[in-house]
N, C-alpha and C positions, 0 to 999 in steps of 0.2 A: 533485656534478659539474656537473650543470647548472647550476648560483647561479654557480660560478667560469667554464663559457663565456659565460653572459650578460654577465659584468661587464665584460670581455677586451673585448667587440663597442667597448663606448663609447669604450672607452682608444685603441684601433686607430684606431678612428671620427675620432679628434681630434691625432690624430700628425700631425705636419707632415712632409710630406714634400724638403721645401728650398725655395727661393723659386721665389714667385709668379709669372706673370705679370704685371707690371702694365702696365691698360689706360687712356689718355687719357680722363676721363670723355664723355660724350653730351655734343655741342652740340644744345641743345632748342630754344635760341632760334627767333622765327618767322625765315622765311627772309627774304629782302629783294632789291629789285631794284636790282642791282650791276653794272655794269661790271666786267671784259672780259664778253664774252658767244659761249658755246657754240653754232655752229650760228646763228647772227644773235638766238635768240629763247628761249636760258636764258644766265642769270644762274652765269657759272663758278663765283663762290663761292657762292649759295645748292646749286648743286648737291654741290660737295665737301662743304660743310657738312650736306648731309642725306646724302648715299652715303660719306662718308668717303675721299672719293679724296683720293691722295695725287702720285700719278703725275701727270708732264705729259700734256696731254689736246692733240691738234690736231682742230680738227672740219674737214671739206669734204661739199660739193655734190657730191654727184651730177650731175655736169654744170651747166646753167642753171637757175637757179630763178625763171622768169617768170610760170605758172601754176599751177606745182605744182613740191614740191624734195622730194629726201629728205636727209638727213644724218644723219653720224655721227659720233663723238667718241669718238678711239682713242688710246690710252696707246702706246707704242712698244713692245709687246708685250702679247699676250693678247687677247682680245674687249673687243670696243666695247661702255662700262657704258653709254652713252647714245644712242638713234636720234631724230629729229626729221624728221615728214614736214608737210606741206600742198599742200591743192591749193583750185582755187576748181571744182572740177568734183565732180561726183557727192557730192557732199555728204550728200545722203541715203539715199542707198543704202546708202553708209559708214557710217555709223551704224546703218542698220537691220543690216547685216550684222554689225558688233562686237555690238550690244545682242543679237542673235544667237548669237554665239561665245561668249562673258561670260552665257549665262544658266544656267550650269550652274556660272558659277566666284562668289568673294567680289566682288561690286563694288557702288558706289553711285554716285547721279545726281548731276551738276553741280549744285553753288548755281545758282539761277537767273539772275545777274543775268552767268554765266560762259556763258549759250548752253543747248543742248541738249548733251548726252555725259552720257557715263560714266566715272570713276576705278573701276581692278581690281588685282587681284593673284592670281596664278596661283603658287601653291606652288611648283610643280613647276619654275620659271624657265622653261620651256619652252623651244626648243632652243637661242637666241640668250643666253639668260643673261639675261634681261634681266623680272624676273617682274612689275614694275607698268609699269600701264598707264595714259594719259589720254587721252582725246578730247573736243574739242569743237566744235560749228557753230554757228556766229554769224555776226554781218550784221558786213559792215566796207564804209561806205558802200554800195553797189549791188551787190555781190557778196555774195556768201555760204562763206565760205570755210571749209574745217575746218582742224586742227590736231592732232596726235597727236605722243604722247612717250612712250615707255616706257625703261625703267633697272632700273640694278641693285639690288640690294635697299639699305633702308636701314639705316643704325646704330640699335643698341637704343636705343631710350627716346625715338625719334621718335615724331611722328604721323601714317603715312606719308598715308593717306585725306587731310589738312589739306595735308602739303607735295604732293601730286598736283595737291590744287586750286588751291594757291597756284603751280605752276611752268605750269598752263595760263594764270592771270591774266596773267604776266610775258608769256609767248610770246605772248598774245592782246596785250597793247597793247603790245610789240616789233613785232609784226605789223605791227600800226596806224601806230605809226612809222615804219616801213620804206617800207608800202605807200602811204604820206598818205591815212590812212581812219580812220574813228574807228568801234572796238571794240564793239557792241551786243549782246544778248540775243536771239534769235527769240523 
């Protein structure tokens, strides 16, 4: 009696149950800095291509953004997958405070040649939906200004740590562009 439940398990095991989902495979490609642009300083297609957004996205300011802006990028329904803040103030504090917040969670340091910060990711999405994280502070001409991005999770089979560091590069010399300042390392 046992030999015949054992056998039953495999059979079961391999029964089709009707059709599949099927899924659009992973775009893995690296991402690239694109035209239009989310928030003045991501790349609209690098970002749908790593979060799989499919929705129309509008981003606005939070009012003026002379010294410091936040923004967001909201679908016409549902939470914002993407926020974008910077300022040229408090720079390091901000940082000391995230590297602060982020030492109990997954995260690693900026390449070097992207400034001081950290890229993380917080399982838990925390309460914005929005579970990775970038920051970084760098010199842009006589200022010092930071940069942060976090969103929503990515598609399987990314390399979310590689597209973190690659969406702070874009924002960083989007920055530059915007502000006429060129991009540096601390």
């Amino acid at each position: 009696m046992l030999l015949s439940a054992f056998m039953v398990i495999p059979v079961a095991g391999c029964h089709d149950a009707g059709p599949r989902e099927t899924r659009p495979p992973s775009d893995v490609r690296p991402v690239s800095d694109t035209a239009p642009y989310l928030c003045d300083l991501m790349s609209e297609l690098a970002f749908r291509q790593v979060v799989g957004a499919t929705a129309p996205l509008k981003s606005d300011w939070a009012g003026p953004h002379v010294d410091q802006g936040l923004c967001v990028a909201m679908p016409p329904k549902g939470r914002a997958p993407l926020a974008v803040e910077w300022s040229y103030e408090d720079g390091e504090k901000i940082l000391r405070t995230q590297r602060n917040n982020w030492s109990n969670e997954s995260h690693y340091q900026l390449p070097s040649d992207l400034g001081r910060g950290l890229a993380g990711y917080q399982p838990s999405g925390g309460l914005d939906g929005r579970p990775y994280y970038v920051i970084a502070l760098f010199r842009c001409g006589k200022k010092k200004p930071w940069i942060s991005i976090d969103f929503v999770r990515v598609v399987r089979g990314r390399d979310a740590v590689q597209d973190m560091f690659d969406f702070i590069r874009i924002a960083e010399k989007r920055f530059g562009e915007i502000h006429k300042c060129t991009p540096r390392p601390l």
